[in-house]
LUMZABA-236146 format. One record per residue (C-alpha): x negated, y, z negated. Coordinates in nm, 2 decimals. Layout:
! LUMZABA-236146
X | Y | Z
...
! end
This chain:
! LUMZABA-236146
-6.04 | 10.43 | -8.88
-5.67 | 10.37 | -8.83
-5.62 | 10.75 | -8.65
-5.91 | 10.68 | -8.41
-5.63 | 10.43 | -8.25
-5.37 | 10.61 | -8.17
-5.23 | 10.62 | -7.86
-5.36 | 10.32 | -7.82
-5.31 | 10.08 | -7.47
-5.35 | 9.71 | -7.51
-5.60 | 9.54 | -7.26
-5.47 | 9.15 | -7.15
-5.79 | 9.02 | -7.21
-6.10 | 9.25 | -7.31
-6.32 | 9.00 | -7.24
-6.33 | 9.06 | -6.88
-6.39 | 9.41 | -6.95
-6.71 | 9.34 | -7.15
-6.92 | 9.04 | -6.96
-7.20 | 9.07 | -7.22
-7.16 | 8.83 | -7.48
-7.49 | 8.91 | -7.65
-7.41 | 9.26 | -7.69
-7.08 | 9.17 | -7.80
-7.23 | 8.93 | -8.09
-7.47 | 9.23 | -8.19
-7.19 | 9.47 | -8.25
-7.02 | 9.23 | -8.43
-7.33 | 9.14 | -8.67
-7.33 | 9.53 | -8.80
-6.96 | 9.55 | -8.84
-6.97 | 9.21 | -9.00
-7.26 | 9.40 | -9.22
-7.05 | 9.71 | -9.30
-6.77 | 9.50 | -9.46
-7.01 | 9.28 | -9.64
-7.27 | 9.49 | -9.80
-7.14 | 9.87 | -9.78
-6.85 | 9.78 | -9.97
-6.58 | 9.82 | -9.69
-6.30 | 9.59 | -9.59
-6.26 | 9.70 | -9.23
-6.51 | 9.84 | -8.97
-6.48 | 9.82 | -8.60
-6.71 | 9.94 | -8.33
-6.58 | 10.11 | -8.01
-6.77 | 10.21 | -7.71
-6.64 | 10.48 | -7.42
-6.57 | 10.33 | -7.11
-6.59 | 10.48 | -6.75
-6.18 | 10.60 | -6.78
-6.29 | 10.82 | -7.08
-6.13 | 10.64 | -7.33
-6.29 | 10.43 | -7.64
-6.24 | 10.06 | -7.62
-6.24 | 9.83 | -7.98
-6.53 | 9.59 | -7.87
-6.58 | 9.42 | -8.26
-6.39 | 9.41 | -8.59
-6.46 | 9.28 | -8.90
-6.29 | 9.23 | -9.26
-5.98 | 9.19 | -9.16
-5.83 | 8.90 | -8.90
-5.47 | 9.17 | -8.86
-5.68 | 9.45 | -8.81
-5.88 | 9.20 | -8.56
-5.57 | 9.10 | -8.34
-5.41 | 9.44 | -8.36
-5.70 | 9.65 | -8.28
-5.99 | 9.47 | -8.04
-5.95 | 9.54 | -7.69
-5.72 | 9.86 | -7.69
-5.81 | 10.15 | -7.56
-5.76 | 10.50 | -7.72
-5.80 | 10.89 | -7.52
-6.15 | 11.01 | -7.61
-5.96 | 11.38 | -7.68
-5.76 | 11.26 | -7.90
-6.04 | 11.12 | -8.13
-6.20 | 11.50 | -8.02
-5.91 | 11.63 | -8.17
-5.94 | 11.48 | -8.53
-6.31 | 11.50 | -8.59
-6.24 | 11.89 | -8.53
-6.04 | 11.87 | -8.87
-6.31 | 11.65 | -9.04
-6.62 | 11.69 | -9.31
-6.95 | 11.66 | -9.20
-7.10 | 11.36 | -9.40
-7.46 | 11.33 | -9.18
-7.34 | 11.08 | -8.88
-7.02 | 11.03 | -9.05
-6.73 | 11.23 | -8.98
-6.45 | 11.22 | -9.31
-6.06 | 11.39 | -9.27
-5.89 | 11.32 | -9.57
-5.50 | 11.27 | -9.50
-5.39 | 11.56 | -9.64
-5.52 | 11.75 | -9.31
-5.29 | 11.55 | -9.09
-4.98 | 11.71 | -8.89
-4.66 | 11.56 | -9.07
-4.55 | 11.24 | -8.88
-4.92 | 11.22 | -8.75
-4.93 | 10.82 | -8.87
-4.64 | 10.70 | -8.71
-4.83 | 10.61 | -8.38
-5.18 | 10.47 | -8.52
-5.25 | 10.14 | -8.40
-5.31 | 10.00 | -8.78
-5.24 | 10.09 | -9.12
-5.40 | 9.91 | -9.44
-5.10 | 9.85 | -9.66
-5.23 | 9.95 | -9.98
-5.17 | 10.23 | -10.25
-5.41 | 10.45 | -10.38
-5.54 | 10.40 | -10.68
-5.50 | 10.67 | -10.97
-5.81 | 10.85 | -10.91
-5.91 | 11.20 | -10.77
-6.15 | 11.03 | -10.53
-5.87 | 10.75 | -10.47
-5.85 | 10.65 | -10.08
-5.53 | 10.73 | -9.89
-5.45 | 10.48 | -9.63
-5.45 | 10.75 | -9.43
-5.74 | 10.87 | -9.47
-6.04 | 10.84 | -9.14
-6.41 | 10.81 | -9.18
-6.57 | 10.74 | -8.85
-6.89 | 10.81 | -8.70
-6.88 | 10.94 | -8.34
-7.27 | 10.76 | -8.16
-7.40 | 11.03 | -7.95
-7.69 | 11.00 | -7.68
-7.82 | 11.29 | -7.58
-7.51 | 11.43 | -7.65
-7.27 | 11.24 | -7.47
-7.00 | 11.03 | -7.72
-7.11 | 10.67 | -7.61
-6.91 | 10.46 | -7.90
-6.80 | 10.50 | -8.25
-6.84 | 10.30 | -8.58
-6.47 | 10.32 | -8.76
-6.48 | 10.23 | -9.16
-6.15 | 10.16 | -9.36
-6.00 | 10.01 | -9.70
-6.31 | 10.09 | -9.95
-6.32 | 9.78 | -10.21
-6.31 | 9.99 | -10.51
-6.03 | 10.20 | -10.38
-6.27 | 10.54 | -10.36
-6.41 | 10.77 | -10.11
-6.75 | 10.70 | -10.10
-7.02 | 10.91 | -10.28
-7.38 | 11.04 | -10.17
-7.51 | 10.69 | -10.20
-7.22 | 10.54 | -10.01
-7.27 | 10.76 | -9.74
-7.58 | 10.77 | -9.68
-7.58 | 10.34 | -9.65
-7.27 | 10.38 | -9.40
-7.53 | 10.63 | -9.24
-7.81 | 10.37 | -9.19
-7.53 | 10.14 | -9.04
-7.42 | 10.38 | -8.80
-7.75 | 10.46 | -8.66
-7.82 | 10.05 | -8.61
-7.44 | 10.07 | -8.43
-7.54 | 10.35 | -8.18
-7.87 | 10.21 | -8.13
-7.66 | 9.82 | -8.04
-7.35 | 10.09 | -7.86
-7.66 | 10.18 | -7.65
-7.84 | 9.82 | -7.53
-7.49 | 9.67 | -7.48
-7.39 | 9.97 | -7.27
-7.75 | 9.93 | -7.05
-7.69 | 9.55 | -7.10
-7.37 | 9.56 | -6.98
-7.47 | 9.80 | -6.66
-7.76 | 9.57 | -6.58
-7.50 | 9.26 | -6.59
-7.25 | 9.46 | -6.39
-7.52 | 9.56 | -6.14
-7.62 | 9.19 | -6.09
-7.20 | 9.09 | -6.07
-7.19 | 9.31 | -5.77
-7.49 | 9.23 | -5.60
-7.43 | 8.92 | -5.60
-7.04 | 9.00 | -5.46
-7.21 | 9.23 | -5.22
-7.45 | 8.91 | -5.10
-7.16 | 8.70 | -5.09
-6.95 | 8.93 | -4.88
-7.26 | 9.01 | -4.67
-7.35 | 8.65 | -4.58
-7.00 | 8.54 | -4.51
-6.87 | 8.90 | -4.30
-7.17 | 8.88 | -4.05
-7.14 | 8.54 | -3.99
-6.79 | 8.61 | -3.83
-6.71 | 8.71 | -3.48
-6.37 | 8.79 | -3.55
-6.21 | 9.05 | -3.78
-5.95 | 8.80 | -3.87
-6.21 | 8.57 | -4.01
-6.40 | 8.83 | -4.16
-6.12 | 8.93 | -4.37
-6.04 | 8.58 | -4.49
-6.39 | 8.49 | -4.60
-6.48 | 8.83 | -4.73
-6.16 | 8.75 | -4.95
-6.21 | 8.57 | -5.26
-6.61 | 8.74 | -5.28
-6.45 | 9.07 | -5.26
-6.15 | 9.01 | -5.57
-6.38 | 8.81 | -5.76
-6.65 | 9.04 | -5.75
-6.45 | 9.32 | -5.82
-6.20 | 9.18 | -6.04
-5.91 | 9.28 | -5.83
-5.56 | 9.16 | -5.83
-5.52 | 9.24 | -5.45
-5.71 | 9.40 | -5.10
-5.64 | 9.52 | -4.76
-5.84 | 9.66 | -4.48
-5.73 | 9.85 | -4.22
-5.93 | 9.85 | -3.90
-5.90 | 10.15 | -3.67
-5.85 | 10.05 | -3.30
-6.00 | 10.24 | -2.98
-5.65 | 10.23 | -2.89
-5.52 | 10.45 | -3.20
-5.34 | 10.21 | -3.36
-5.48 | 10.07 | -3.67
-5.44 | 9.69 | -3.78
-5.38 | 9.59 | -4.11
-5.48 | 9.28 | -4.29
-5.40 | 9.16 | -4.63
-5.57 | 8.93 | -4.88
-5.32 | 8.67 | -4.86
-5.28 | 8.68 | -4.50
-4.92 | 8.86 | -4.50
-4.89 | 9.17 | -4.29
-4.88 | 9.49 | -4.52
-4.58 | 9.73 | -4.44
-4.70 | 10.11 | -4.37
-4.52 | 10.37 | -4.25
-4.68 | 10.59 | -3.92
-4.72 | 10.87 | -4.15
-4.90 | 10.65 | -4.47
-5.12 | 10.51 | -4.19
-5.22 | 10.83 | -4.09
-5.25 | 10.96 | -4.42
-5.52 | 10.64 | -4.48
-5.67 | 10.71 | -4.14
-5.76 | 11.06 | -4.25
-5.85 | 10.96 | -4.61
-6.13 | 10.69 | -4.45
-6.27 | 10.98 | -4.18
-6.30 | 11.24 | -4.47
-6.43 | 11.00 | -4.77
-6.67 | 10.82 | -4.45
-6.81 | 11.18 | -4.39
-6.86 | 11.24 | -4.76
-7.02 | 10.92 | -4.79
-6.81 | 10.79 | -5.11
-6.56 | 10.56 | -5.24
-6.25 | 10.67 | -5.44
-6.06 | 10.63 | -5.73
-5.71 | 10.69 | -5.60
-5.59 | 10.71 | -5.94
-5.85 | 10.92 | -6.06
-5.81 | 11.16 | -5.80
-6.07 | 11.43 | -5.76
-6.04 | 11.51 | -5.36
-6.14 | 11.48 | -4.99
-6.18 | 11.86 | -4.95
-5.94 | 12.00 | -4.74
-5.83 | 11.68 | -4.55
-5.53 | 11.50 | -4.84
-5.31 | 11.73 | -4.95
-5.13 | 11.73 | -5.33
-4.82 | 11.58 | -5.11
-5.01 | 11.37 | -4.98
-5.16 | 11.22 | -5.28
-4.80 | 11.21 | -5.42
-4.70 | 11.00 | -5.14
-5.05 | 10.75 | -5.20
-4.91 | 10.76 | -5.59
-4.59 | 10.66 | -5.52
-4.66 | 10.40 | -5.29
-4.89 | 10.25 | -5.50
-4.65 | 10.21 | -5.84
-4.39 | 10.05 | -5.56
-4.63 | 9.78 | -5.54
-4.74 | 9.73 | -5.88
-5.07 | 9.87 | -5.87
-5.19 | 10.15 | -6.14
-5.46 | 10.23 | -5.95
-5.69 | 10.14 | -5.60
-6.05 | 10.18 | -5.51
-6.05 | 10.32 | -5.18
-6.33 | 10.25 | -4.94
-6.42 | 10.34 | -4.62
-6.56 | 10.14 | -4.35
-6.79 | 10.25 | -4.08
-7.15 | 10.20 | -3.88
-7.34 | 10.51 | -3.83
-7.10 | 10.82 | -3.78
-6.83 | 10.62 | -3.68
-6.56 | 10.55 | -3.89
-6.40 | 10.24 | -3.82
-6.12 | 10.16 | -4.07
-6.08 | 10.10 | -4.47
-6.08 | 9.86 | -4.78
-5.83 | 9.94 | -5.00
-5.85 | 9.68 | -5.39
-5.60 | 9.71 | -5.65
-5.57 | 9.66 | -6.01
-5.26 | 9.61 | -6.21
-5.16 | 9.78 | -6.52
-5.36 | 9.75 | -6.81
-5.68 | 9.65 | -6.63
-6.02 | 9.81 | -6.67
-6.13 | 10.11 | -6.49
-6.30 | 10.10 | -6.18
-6.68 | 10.19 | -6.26
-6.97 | 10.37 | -6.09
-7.15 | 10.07 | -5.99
-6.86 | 9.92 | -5.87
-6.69 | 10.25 | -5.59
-7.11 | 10.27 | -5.53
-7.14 | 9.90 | -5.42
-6.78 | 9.90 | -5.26
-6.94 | 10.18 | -5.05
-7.20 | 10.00 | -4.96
-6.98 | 9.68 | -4.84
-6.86 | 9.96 | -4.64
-7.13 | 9.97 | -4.47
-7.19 | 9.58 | -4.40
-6.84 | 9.58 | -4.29
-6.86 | 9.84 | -4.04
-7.17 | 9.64 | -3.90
-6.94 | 9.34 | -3.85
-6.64 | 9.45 | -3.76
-6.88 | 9.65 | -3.49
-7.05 | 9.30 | -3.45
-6.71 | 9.10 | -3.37
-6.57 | 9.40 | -3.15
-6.86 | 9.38 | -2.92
-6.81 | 9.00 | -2.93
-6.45 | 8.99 | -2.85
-6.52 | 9.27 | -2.57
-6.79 | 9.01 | -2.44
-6.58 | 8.74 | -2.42
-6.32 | 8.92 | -2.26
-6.64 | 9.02 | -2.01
-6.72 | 8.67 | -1.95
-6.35 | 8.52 | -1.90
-6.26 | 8.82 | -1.65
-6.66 | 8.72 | -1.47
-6.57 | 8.37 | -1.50
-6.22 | 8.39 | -1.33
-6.41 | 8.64 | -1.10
-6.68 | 8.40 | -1.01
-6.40 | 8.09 | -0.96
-6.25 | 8.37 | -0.71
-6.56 | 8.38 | -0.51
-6.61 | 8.00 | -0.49
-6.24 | 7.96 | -0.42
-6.28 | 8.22 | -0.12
-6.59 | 8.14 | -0.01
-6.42 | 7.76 | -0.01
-6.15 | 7.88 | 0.23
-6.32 | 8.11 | 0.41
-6.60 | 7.83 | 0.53
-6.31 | 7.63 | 0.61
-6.15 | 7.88 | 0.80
-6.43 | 7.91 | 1.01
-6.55 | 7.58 | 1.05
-6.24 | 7.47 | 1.27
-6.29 | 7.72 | 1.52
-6.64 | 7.66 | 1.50
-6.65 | 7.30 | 1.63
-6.37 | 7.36 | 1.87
-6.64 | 7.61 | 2.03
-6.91 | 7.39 | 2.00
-6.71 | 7.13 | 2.17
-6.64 | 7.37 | 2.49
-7.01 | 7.45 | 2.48
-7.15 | 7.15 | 2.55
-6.90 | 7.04 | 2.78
-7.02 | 7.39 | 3.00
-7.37 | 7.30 | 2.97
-7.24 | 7.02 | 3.13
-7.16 | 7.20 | 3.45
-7.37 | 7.08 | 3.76
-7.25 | 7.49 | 3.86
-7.37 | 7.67 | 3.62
-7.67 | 7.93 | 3.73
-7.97 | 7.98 | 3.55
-7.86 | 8.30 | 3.39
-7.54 | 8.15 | 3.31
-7.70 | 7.83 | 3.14
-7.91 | 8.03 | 2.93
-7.63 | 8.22 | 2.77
-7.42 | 7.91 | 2.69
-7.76 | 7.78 | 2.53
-7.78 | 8.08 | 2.32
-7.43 | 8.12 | 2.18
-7.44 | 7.70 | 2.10
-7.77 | 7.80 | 1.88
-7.57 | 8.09 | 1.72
-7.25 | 7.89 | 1.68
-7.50 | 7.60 | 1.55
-7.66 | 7.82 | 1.30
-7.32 | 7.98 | 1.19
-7.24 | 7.56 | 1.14
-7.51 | 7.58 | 0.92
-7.46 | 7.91 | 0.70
-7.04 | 7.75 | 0.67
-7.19 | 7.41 | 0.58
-7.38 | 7.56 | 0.28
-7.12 | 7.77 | 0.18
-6.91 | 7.48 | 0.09
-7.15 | 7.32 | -0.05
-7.22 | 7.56 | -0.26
-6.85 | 7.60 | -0.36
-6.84 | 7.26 | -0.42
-7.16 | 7.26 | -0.66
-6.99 | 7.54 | -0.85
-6.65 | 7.39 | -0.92
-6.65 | 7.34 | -1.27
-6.35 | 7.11 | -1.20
-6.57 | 6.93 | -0.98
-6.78 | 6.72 | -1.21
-7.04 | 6.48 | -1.11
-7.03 | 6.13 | -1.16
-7.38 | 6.03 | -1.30
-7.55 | 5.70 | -1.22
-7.92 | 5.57 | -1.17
-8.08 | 5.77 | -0.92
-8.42 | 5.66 | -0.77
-8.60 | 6.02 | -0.67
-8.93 | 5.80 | -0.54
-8.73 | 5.65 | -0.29
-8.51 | 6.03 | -0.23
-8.84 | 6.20 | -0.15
-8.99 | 5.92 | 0.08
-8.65 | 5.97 | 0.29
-8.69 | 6.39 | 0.28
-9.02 | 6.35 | 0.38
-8.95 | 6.11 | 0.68
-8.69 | 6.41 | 0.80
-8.96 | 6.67 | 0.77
-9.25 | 6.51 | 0.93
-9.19 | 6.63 | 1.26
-9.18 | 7.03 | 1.10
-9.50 | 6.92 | 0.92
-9.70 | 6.78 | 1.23
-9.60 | 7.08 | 1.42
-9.76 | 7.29 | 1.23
-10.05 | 7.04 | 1.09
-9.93 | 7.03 | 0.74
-10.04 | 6.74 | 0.52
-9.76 | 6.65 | 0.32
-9.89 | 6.40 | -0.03
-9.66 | 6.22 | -0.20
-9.80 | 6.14 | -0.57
-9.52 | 5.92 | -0.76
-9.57 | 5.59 | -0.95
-9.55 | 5.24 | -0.77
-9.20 | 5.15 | -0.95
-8.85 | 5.37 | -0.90
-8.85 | 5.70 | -1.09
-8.47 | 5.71 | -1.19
-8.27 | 6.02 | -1.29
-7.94 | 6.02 | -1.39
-7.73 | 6.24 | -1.14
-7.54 | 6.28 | -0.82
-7.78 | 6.06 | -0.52
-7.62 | 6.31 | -0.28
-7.67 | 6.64 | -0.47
-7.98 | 6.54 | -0.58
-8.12 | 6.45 | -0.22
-7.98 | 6.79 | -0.12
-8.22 | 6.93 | -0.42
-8.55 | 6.72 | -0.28
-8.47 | 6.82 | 0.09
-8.40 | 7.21 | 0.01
-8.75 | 7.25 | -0.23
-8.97 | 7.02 | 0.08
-8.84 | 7.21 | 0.39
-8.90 | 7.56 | 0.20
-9.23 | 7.44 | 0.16
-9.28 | 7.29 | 0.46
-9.16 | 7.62 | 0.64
-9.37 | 7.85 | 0.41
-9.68 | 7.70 | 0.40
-9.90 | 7.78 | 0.75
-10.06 | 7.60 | 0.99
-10.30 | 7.31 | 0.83
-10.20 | 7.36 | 0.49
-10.13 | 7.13 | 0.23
-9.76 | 7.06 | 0.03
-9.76 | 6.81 | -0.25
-9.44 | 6.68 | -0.40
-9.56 | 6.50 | -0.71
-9.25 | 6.25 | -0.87
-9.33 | 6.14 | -1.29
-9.14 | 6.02 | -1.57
-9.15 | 6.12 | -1.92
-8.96 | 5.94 | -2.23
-8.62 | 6.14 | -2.17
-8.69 | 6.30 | -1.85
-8.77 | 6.29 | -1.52
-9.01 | 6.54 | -1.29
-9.00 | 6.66 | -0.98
-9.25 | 6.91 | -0.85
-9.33 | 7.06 | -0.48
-9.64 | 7.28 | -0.46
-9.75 | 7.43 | -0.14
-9.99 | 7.64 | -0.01
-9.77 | 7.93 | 0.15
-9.71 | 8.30 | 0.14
-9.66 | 8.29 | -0.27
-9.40 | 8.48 | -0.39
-9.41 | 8.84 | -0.55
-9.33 | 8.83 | -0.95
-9.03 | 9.10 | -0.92
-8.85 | 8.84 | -0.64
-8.92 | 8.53 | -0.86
-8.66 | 8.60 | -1.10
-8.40 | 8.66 | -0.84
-8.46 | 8.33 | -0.65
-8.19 | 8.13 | -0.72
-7.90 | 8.41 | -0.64
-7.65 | 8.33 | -0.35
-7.82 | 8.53 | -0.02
-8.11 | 8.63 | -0.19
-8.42 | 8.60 | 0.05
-8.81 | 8.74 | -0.01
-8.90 | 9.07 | -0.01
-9.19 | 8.99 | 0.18
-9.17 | 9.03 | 0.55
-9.37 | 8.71 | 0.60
-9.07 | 8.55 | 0.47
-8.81 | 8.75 | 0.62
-8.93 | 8.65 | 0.94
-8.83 | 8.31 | 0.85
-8.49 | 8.17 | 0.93
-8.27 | 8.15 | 0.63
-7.94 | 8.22 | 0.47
-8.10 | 8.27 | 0.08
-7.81 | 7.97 | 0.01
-8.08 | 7.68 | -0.02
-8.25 | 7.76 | -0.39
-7.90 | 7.90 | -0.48
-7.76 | 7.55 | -0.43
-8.04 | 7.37 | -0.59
-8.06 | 7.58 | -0.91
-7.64 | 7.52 | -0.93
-7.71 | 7.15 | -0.91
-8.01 | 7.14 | -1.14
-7.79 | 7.32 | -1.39
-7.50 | 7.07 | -1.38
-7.70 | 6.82 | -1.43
-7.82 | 6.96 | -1.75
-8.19 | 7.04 | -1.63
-8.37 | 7.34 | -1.55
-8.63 | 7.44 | -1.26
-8.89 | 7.62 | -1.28
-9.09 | 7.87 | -1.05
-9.47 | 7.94 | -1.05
-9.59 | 8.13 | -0.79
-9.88 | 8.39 | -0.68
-9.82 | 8.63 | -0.41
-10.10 | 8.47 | -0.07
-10.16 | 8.14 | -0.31
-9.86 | 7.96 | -0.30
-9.54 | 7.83 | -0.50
-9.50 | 7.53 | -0.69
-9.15 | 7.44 | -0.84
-9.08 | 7.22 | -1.07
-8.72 | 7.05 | -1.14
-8.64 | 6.87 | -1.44
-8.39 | 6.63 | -1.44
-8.27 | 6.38 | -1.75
-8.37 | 6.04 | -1.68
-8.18 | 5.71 | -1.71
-8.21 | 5.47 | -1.92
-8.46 | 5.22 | -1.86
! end
């Protein structure tokens, strides 16, 4: 038993290396069994773990053996080595210690202290019996037997009890092994859900790196991470578990760039420590230099992951492990890979969102441009405006002027009059779409709004024999807004319709309250609007398609305005319309408090 642990590494605390205690309790039980019914003081079962080597995972009969022997970790070959020398005893393998190389003992990792007893058959402390646990023919554990209680090497009846034992310890090596698989399949699901859930809710890589964090070392039981993210730009950002910036060189960088590409393109995590290759891409030197850098941080080894989203690769999770600590399993470089994955999505995710953002700011202080020279422009041409308005009028004046000449001046004063117009709009829409403007809400009675809109339109509406109905309750219908924006709203929505609608039609502006808002709608009975312009009405200088309302003056500003001053007022308006039946918008406003 004692030469099956030699060579042996000490593990800080094996039970984080074996999360099953069930399995754990069963391999005690038949250890426990071999020392009290076979007639052995010591047995101890080990089981091979995913670095190759056997780990002491129960032992029994003896609490020095116990505290020297569980949890260390001895070189499968070297166990290869001695069963070569040893007798063939059915499952059990025997090498008396006369077979040993001189000076073999001085390394085991325990010695009984006994002497043999004056015998032929007498046990030498020395002396191994062991029985290697094969499944289909792969060395999956071993059951180690020592210090026989009446000092002998066992016979044929012996034997074949220690026989029966080891088959019930490879049959419990194998359910803890599959138990412990399943449990370490669940551990890094559940790592993976956690990282999933907390990376894709992020819209920043920053923040995806600090709440990935404590899922990802927990998860994978490691002492530290660091992902480096590969920028458009070519240069690569790194970020660090604890927030601190890690220090690589340009050439370590590129080295991990390459790494990430070529283990991205082979679709695999690796073992750094365990190196087995990325083809052509890392050379030996290369490796030397990921070696060496890693034992100046105090890592033995690093599971290396890379991170991408479809054939991109975008960067790389690097976790550590200190000396000492279990190997990095299958189940744990296949779900690491597969974090890779989910990562990629998000870092993908929080790059579009940051390159959004940046969209909107640079739109935003595009669109504050436009109202700012639209603002100065109006202004600009306002002045000049009503200076030549004012020498118009006082030419039509003239007692004179000629005919010819009279109808000139009449027709630049309705030009200039309509330019008035276009300028007056213009700031008014500037001034609706000044966030720093903000409007002072109050009580706002839209009964008594459209009664005054409707007085200024009459004389349109009679023109062209248009009933205009008013349907609105008795008592005041308050909003809470702007009076003057809001009047602006009511009188933009009645003179479209009023203009739209032909000759003995019929527009209905209908005014109603519900618990938390208020209504306004206009139908009319005009030209109707095709489906492709309706979602365009609202835009600054949009007019129609339709000829029938091309023909109609306009400068597109008037729904532009309305829909800017609906939205800052937190409502929304709304659009129905048929092409030859008519419109019928709707503005909802919210209402004040009664």
């Amino acid at each position: 038993m004692s030469r099956e642990n030699s060579q042996t590494t000490p593990v800080s605390d094996p039970q984080t290396s074996w999360s099953d205690a069930p399995s754990r309790d069963a391999l005690q039980l038949i250890a426990e069994g071999v020392t009290q019914l076979a007639g052995f003081g010591v047995a101890a079962i080990s089981v091979v773990r995913a670095d190759g080597r056997l780990e002491v995972m129960a032992v029994a009969g003896s609490d020095a053996a116990r505290q020297q022997l569980q949890g260390t970790r001895t070189p499968v070959d070297r166990l290869n080595r001695e069963i070569a020398k040893a007798d063939d005893w059915g499952l059990l393998r025997f090498v008396p210690h006369e077979r040993l190389d001189p000076g073999a003992g001085e390394d085991w990792g325990w010695v009984p202290d006994i002497e043999p007893i004056d015998a032929p058959d007498a046990w030498h402390p020395l002396d191994l019996l062991i029985a290697p646990l094969y499944v289909d023919g792969t060395l999956r554990g071993t059951l180690a037997i020592d210090l026989p209680v009446d000092g002998r090497r066992p016979g044929a009846a012996q034997r074949a009890v220690l026989n029966s034992y080891a088959e019930q310890a490879g049959r419990a090596v194998v359910v803890a092994l599959e138990r412990e698989a399943l449990a370490e399949q669940v551990r890094m699901a559940e790592a993976a859900r956690l990282i999933v859930r907390r990376a894709t809710a992020q819209l920043s890589l920053d923040r995806i790196v600090a709440d990935s964090r404590g899922a990802l070392l927990d998860g994978f039981r490691a002492a530290g991470m660091w992902l480096q993210a590969f920028e458009s730009s070519g240069r690569s950002a790194i970020y660090s578990a604890d927030g601190d910036s890690i220090e690589l060189g340009p050439e370590m960088v590129a080295i991990a760039e390459r790494a990430a590409r070529a283990a991205w393109d082979e679709q695999r995590a690796v073992v750094v420590a365990q190196y087995r290759g990325f083809a052509d891409t890392i050379t030996p030197e290369e490796i030397e230099q990921i070696l060496a850098f890693i034992a100046d941080i105090g890592v033995e080894s690093l599971l290396f992951t890379p991170i991408g989203a479809g054939p991109e690769c975008l960067g790389n999770l690097v976790l550590t492990r200190p000396p000492g600590a279990p190997a990095w399993t299958e189940a744990e470089a296949a779900t690491a890979l597969d974090i890779g994955h989910d990562l990629g999505r998000a870092i993908l995710n929080a790059r579009t969102f940051e390159r959004e953002h940046q969209l909107v700011e640079e739109l935003q202080a595009l669109d504050t441009y436009k109202g700012q020279l639209i603002a100065t422009v109006a202004h600009e041409l306002k002045n000049p405006l009503t200076s030549v308005l004012g020498h118009l009028e006082m030419l039509e004046s003239s007692p004179d002027l000629s005919g010819t000449t009279q109808s000139s001046l009449n027709a630049m004063g309705r030009g200039a009059r309509r330019m008035v117009r276009v300028i007056d709009d213009l700031l008014l829409l500037a001034k609706v779409g000044d966030a720093d403007n903000p409007i002072i809400a109050a009580p706002v009675d839209l009964h008594r709004l459209v009664d005054e809109v409707v007085d200024l339109t009459m004389v349109a509406a009679e023109q062209k024999g248009i009933d205009v109905r008013v349907v609105a309750p008795a008592e005041p219908v308050l909003a809470l807004g702007d009076p003057d924006e809001l009047d602006t709203v009511c009188a933009n929505l009645v003179s479209n319709a009023v203009k739209y609608t032909p000759h003995g039609g019929v527009v209905t502006i209908t005014v109603s309250r519900t618990d938390e808002a208020v209504v306004l709608s206009v139908a009319d009975e005009g030209i109707g609007i095709a489906a492709a312009d309706v979602a365009r009405l609202g835009t600054e200088f949009f007019r129609s398609t339709n000829p029938a309302a091309v023909a109609q003056p306009g400068t597109g500003l008037g729904l532009a305005i309305a829909r800017r001053v609906v939205d800052r007022h937190h409502g929304r308006l709304e659009i129905e319309s048929e092409l030859g039946r008519g419109s019928t918008f709707r503005v909802i406003l919210p209402a004040a408090p009664l």
